[in-house]
N, CA, C and O atoms as CSV, one atom per row, in Angstrom:
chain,resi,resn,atom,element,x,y,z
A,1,UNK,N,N,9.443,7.709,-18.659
A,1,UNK,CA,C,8.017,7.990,-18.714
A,1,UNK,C,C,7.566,8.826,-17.516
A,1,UNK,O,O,6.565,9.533,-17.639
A,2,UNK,N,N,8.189,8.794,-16.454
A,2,UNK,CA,C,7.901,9.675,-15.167
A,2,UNK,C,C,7.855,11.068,-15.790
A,2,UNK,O,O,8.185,11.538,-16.878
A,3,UNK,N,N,7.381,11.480,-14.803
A,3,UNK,CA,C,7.094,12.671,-15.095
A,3,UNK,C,C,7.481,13.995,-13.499
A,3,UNK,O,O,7.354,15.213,-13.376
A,4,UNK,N,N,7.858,13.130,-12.788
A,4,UNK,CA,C,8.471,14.251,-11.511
A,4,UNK,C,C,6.819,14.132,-10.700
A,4,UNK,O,O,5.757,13.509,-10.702
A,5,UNK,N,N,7.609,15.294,-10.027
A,5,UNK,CA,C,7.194,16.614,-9.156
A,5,UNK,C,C,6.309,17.493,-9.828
A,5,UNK,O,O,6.594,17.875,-10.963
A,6,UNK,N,N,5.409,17.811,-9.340
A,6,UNK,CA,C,4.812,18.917,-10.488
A,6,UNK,C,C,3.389,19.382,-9.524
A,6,UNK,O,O,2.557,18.624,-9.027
A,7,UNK,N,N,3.454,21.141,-9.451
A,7,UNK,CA,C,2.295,21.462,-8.332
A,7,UNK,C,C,1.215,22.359,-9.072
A,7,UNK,O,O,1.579,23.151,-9.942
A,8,UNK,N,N,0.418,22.279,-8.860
A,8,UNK,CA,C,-1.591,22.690,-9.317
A,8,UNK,C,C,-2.249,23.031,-8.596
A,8,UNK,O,O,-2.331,22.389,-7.549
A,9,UNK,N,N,-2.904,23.996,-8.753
A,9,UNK,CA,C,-4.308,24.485,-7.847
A,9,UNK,C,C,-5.594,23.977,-7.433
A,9,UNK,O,O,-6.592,24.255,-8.098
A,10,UNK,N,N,-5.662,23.310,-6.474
A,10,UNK,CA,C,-7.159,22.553,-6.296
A,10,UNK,C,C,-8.310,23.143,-5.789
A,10,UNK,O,O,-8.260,23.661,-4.673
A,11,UNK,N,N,-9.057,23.145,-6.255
A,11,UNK,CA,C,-10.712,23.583,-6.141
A,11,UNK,C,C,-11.427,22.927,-4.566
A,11,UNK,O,O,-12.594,22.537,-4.547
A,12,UNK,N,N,-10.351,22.879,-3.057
A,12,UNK,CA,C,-11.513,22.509,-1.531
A,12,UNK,C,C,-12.673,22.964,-1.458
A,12,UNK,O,O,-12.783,24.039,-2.047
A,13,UNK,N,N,-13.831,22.498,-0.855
A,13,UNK,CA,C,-14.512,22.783,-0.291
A,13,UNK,C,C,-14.227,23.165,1.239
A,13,UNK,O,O,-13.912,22.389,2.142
A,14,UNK,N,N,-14.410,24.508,1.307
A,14,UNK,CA,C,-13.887,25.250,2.763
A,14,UNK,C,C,-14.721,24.604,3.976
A,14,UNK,O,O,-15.795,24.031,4.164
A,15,UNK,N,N,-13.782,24.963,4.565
A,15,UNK,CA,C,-14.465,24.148,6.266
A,15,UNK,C,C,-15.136,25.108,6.699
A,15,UNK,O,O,-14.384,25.927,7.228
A,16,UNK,N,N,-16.352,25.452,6.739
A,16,UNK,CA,C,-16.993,26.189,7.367
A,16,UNK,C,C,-17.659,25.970,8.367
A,16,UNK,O,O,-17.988,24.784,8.375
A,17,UNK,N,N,-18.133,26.662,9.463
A,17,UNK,CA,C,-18.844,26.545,10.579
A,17,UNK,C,C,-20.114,25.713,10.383
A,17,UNK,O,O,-20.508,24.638,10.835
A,18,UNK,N,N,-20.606,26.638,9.526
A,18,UNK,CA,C,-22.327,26.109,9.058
A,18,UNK,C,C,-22.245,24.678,9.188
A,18,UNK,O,O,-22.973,24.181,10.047
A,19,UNK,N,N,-21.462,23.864,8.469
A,19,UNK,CA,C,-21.518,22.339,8.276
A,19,UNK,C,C,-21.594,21.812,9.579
A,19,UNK,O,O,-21.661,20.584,9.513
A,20,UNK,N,N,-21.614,22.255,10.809
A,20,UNK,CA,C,-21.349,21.441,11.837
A,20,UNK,C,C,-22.948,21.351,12.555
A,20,UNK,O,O,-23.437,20.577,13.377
A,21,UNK,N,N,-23.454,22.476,11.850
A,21,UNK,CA,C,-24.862,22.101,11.697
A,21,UNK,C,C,-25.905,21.782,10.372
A,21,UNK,O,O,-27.087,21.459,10.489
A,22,UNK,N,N,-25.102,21.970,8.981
A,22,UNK,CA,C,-25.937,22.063,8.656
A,22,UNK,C,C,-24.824,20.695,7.155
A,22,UNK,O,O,-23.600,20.736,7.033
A,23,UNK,N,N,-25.208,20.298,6.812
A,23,UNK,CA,C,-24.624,19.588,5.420
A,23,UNK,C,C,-24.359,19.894,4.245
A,23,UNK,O,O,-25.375,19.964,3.554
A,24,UNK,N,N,-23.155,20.172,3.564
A,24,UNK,CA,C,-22.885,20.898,2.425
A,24,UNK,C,C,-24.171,20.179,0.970
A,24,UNK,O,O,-24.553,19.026,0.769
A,25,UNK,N,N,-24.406,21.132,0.439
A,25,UNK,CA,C,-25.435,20.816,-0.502
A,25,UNK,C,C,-25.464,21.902,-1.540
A,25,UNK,O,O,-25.262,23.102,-1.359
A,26,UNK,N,N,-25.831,21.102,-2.969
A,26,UNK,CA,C,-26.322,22.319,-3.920
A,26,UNK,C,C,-27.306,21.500,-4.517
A,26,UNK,O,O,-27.122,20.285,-4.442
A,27,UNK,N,N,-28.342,21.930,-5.112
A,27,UNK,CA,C,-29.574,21.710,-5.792
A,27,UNK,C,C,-29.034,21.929,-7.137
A,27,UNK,O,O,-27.985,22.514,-7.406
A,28,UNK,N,N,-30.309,21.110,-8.387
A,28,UNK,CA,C,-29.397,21.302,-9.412
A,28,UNK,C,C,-31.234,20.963,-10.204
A,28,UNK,O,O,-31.445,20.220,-11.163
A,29,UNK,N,N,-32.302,21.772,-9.422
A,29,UNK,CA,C,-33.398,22.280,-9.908
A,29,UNK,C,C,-33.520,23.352,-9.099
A,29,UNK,O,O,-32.985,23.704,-8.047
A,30,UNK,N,N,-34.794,24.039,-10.216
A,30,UNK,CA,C,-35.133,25.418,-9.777
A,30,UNK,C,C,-35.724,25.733,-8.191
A,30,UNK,O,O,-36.401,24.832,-7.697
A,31,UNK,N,N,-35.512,26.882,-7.434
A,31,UNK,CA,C,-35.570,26.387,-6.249
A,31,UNK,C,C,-36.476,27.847,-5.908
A,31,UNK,O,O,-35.717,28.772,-6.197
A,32,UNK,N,N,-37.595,28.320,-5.485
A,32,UNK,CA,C,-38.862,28.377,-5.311
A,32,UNK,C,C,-38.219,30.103,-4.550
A,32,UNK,O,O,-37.759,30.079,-3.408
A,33,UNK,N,N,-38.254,30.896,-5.014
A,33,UNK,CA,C,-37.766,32.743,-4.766
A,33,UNK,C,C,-38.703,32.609,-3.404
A,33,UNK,O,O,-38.286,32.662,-2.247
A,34,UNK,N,N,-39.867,32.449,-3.771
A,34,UNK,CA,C,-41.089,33.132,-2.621
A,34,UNK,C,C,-40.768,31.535,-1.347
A,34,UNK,O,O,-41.564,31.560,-0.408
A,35,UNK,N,N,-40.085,30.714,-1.320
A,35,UNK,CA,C,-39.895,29.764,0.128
A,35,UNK,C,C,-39.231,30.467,1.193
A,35,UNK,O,O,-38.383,31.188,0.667
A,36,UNK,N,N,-39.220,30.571,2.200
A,36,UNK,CA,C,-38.187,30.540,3.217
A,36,UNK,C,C,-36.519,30.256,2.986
A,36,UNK,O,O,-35.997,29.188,2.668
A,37,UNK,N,N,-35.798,31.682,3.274
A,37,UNK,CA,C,-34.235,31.443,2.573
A,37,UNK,C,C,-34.291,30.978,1.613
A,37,UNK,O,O,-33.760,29.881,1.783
A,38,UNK,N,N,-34.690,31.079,0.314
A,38,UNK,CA,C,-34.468,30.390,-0.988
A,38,UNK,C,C,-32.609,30.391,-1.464
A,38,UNK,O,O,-31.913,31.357,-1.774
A,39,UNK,N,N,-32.228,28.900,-1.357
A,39,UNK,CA,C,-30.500,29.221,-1.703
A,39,UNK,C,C,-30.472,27.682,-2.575
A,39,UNK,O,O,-31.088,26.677,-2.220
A,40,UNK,N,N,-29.780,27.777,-3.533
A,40,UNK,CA,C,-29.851,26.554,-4.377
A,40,UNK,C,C,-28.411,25.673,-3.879
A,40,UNK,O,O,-28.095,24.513,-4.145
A,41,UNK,N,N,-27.721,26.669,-3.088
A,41,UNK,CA,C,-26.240,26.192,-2.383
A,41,UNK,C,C,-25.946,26.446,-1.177
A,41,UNK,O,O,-26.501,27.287,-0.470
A,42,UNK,N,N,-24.836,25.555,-0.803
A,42,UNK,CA,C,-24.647,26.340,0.802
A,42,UNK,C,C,-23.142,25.890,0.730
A,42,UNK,O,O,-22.737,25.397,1.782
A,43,UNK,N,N,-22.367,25.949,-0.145
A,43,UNK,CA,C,-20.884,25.525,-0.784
A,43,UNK,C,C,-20.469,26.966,-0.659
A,43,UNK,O,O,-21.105,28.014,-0.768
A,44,UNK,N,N,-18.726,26.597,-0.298
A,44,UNK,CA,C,-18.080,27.955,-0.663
A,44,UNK,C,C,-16.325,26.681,-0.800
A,44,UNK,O,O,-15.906,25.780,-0.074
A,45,UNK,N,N,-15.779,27.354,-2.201
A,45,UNK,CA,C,-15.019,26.659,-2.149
A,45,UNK,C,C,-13.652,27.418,-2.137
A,45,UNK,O,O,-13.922,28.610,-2.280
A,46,UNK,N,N,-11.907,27.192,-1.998
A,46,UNK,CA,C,-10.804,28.152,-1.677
A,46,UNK,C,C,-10.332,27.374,-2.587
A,46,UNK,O,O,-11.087,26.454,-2.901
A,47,UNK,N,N,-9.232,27.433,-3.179
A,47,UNK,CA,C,-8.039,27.291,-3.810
A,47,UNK,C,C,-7.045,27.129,-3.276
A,47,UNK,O,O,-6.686,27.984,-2.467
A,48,UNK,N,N,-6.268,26.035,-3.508
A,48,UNK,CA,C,-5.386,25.544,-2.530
A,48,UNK,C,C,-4.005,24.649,-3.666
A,48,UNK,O,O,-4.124,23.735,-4.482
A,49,UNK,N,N,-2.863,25.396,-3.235
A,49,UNK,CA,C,-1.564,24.499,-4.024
A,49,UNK,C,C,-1.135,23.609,-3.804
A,49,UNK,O,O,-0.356,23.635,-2.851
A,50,UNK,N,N,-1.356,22.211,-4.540
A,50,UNK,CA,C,-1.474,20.946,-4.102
A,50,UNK,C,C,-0.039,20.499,-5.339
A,50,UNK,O,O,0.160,20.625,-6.547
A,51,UNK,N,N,0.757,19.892,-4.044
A,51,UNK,CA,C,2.061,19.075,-4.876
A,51,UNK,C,C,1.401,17.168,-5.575
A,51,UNK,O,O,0.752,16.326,-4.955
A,52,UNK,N,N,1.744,17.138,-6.506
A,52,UNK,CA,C,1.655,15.997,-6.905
A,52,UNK,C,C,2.622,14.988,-7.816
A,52,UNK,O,O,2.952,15.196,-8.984
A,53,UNK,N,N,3.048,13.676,-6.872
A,53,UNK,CA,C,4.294,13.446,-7.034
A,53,UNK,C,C,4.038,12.073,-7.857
A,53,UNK,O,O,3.065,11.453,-7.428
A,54,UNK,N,N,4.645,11.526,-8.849
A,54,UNK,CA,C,4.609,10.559,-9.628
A,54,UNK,C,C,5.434,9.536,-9.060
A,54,UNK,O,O,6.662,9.515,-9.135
A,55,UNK,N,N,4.469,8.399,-8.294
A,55,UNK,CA,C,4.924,7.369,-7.656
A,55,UNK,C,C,4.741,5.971,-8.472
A,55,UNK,O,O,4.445,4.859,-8.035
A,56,UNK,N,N,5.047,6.447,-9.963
A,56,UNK,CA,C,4.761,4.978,-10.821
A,56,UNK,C,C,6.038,4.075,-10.374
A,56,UNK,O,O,5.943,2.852,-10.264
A,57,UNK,N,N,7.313,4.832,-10.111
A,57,UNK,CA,C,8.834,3.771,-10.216
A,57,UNK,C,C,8.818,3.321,-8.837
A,57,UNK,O,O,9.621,2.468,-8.459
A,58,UNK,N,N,7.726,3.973,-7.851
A,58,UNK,CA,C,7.490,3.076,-6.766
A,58,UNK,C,C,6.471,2.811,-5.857
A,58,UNK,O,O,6.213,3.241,-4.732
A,59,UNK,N,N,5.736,1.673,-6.909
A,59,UNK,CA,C,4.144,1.370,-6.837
A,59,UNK,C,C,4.470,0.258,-5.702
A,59,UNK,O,O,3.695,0.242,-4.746
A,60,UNK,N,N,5.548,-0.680,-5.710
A,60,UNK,CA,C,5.181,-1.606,-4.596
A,60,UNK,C,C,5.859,-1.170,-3.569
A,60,UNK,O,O,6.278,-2.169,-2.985
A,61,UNK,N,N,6.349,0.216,-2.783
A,61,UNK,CA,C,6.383,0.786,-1.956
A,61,UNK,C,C,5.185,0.702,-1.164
A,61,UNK,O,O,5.413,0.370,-0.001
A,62,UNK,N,N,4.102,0.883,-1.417
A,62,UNK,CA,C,2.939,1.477,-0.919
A,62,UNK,C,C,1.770,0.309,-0.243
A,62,UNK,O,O,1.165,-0.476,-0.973
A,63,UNK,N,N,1.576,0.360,1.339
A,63,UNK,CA,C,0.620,-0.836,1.655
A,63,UNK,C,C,-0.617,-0.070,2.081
A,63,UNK,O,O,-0.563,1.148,2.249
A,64,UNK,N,N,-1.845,-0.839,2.276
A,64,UNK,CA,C,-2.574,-0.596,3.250
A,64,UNK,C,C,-2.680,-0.338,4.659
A,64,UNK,O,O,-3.548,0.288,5.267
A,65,UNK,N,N,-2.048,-0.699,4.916
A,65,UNK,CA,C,-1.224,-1.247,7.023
A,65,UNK,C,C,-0.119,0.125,7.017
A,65,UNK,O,O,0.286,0.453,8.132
A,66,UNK,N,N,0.313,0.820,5.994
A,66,UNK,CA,C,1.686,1.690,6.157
A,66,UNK,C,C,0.930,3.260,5.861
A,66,UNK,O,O,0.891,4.306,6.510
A,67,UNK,N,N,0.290,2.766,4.355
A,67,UNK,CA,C,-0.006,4.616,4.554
A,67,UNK,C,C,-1.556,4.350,3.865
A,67,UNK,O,O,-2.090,5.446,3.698
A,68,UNK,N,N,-2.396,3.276,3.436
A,68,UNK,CA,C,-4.179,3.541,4.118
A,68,UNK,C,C,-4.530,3.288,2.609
A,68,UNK,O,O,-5.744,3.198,2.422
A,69,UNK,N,N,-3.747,3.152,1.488
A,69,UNK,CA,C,-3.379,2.671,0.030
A,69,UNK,C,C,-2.792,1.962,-0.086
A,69,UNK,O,O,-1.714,1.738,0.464
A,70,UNK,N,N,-3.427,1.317,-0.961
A,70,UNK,CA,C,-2.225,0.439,-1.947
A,70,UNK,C,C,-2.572,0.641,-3.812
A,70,UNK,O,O,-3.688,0.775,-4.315
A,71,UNK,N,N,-1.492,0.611,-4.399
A,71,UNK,CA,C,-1.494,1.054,-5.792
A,71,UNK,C,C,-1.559,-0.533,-6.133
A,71,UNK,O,O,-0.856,-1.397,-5.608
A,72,UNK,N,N,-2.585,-0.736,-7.155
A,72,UNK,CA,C,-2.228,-2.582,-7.922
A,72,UNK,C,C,-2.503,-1.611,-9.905
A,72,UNK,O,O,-2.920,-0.556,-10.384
A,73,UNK,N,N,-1.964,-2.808,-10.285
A,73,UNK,CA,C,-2.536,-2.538,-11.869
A,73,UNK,C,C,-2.850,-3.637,-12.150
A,73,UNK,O,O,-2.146,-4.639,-12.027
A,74,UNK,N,N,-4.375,-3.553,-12.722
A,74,UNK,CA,C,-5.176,-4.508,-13.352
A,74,UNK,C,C,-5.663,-4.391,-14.848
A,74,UNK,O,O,-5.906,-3.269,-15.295
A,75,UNK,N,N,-5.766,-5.163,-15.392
A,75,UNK,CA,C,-5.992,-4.966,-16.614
A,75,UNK,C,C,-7.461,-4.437,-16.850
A,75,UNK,O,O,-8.172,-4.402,-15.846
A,76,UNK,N,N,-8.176,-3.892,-18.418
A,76,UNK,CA,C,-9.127,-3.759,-17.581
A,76,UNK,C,C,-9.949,-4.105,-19.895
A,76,UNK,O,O,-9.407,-4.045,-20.999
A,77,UNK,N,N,-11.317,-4.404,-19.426
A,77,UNK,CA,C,-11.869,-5.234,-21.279
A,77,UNK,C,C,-11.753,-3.915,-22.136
A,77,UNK,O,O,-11.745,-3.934,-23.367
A,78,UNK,N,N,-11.648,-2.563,-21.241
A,78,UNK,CA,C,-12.472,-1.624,-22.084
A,78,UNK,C,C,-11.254,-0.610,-23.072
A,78,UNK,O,O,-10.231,-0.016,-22.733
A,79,UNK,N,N,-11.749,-0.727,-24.016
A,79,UNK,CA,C,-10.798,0.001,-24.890
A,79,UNK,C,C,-10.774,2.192,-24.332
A,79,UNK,O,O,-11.686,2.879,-23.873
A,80,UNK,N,N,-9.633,2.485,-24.610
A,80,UNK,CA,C,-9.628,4.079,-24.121
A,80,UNK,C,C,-10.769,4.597,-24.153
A,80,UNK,O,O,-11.437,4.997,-23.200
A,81,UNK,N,N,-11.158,4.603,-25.869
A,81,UNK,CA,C,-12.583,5.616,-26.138
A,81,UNK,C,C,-13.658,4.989,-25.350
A,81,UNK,O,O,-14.252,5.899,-24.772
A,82,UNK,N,N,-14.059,4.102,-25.129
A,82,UNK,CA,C,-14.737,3.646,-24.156
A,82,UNK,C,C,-15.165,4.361,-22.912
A,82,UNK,O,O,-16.308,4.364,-22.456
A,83,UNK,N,N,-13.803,5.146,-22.267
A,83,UNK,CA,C,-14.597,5.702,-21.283
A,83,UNK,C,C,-15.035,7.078,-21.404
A,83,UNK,O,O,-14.978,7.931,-20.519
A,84,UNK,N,N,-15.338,7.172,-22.211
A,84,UNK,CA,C,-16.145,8.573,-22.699
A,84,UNK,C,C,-17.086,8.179,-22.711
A,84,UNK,O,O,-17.723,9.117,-22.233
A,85,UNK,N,N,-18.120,7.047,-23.007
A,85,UNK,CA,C,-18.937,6.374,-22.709
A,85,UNK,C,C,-19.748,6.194,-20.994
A,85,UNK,O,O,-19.391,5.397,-20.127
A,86,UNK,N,N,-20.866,7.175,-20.901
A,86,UNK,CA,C,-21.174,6.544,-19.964
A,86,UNK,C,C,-21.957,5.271,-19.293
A,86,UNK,O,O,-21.906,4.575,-18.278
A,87,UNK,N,N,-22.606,5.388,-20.333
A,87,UNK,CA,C,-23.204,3.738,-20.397
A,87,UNK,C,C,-22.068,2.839,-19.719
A,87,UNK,O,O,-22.203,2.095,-18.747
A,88,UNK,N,N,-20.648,3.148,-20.645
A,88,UNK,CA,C,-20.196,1.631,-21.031
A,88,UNK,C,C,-19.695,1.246,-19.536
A,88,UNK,O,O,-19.653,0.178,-18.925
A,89,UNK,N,N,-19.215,3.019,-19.103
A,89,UNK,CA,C,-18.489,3.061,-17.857
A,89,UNK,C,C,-19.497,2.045,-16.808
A,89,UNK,O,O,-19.197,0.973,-16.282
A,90,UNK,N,N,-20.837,2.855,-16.733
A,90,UNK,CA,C,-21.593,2.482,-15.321
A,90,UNK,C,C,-21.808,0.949,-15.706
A,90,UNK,O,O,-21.937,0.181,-14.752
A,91,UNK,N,N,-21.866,0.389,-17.056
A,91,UNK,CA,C,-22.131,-1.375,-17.270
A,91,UNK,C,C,-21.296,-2.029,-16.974
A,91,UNK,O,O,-21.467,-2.951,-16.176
A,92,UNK,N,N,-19.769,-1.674,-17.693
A,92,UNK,CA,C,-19.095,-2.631,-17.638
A,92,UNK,C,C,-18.021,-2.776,-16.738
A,92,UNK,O,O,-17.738,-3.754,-16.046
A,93,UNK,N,N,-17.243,-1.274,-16.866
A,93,UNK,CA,C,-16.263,-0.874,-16.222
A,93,UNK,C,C,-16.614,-1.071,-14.345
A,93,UNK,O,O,-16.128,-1.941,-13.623
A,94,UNK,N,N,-17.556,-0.005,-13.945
A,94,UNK,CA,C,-17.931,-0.549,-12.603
A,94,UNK,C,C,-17.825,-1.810,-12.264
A,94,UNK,O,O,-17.129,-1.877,-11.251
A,95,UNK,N,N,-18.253,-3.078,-12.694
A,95,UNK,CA,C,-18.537,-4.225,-12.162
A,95,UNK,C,C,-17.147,-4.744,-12.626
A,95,UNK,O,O,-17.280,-5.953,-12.438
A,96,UNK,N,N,-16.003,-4.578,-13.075
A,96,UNK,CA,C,-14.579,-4.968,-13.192
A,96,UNK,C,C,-13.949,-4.066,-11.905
A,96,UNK,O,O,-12.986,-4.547,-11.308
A,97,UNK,N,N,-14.558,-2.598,-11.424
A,97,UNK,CA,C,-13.857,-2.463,-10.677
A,97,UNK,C,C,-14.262,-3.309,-8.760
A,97,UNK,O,O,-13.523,-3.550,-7.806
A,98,UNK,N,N,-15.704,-3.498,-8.984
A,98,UNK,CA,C,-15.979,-3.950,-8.279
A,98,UNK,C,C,-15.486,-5.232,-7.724
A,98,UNK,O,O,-15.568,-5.372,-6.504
A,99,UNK,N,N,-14.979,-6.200,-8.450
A,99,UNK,CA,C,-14.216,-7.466,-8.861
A,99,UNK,C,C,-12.622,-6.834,-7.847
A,99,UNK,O,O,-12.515,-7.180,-6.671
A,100,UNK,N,N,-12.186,-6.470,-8.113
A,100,UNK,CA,C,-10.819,-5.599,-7.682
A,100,UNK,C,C,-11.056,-5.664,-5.712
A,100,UNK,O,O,-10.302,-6.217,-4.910
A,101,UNK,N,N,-12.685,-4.695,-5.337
A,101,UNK,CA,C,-12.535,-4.603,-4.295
A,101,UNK,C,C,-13.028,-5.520,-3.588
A,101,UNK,O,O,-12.752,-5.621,-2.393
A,102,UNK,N,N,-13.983,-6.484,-4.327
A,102,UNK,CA,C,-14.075,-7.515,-3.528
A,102,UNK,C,C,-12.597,-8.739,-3.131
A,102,UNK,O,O,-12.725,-9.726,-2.407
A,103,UNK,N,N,-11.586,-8.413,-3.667
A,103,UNK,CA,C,-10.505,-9.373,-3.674
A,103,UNK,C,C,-9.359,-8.497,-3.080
A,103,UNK,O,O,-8.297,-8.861,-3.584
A,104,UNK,N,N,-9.192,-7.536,-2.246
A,104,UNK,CA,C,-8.563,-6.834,-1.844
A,104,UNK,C,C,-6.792,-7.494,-1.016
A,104,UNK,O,O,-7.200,-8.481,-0.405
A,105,UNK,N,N,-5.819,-7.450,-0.848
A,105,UNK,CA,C,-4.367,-8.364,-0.792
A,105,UNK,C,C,-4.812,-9.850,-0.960
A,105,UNK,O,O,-4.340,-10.538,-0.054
A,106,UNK,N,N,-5.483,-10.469,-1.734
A,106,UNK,CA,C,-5.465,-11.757,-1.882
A,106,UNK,C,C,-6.885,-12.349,-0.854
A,106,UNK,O,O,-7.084,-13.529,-0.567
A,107,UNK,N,N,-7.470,-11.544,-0.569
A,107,UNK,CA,C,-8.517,-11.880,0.565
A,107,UNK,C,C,-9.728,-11.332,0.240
A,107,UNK,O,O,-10.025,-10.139,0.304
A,108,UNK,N,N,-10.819,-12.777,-0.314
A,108,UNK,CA,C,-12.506,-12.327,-0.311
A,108,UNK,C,C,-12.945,-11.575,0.566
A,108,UNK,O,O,-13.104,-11.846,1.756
A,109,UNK,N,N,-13.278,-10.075,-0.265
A,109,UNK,CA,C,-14.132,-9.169,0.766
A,109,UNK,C,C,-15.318,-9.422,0.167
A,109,UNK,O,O,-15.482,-9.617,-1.038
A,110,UNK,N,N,-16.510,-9.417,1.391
A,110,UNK,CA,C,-17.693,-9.363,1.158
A,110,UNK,C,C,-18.639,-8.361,1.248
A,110,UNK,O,O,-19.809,-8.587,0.937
């Protein structure tokens, strides 16, 4: 079922200067021609070749304390088509994943 090694192009948001003063942002209403600098964005993004390696045959390799992850599999109520659903996602699904992080290696997080 693995599937390897296998590398893709990812869509970064570039490190730009501006951000160190100013906060990456885009608006997603109409934004007023006649204001001061009218810009609905202040994003610029690069393309970048990102390797991605299929670590299913070694999920209990991986801790929190070693590399800042840990992989678990949990079961979960919602059938596939389901998450095409956003409703069903933000009702049901969220509050199962939430369940997950409150119980993090065997220990009530609050």
């Amino acid at each position: 079922m693995a599937c390897g090694t296998v590398t893709g192009e990812i869509n970064y948001l570039k490190r730009l200067d501006l951000y160190q003063k100013e906060k990456p942002f885009q608006l997603f209403i109409p934004v007023d021609e006649n204001s001061p600098g009218p810009r609905s964005s202040n994003l610029e993004f690069e393309m970048k070749e990102q390797t991605f390696v299929d670590i299913r045959e070694n999920l209990r390799d991986f801790s929190l304390d070693t590399h800042g992850f840990k992989v678990g599999i949990r079961p979960t109520a919602l059938a596939p088509a389901d998450f095409y659903s956003r409703d069903i996602v933000e009702t049901r699904y969220f509050d199962e994943v939430k369940d997950i992080f409150k119980n993090v290696d065997g220990v009530m997080m609050r």
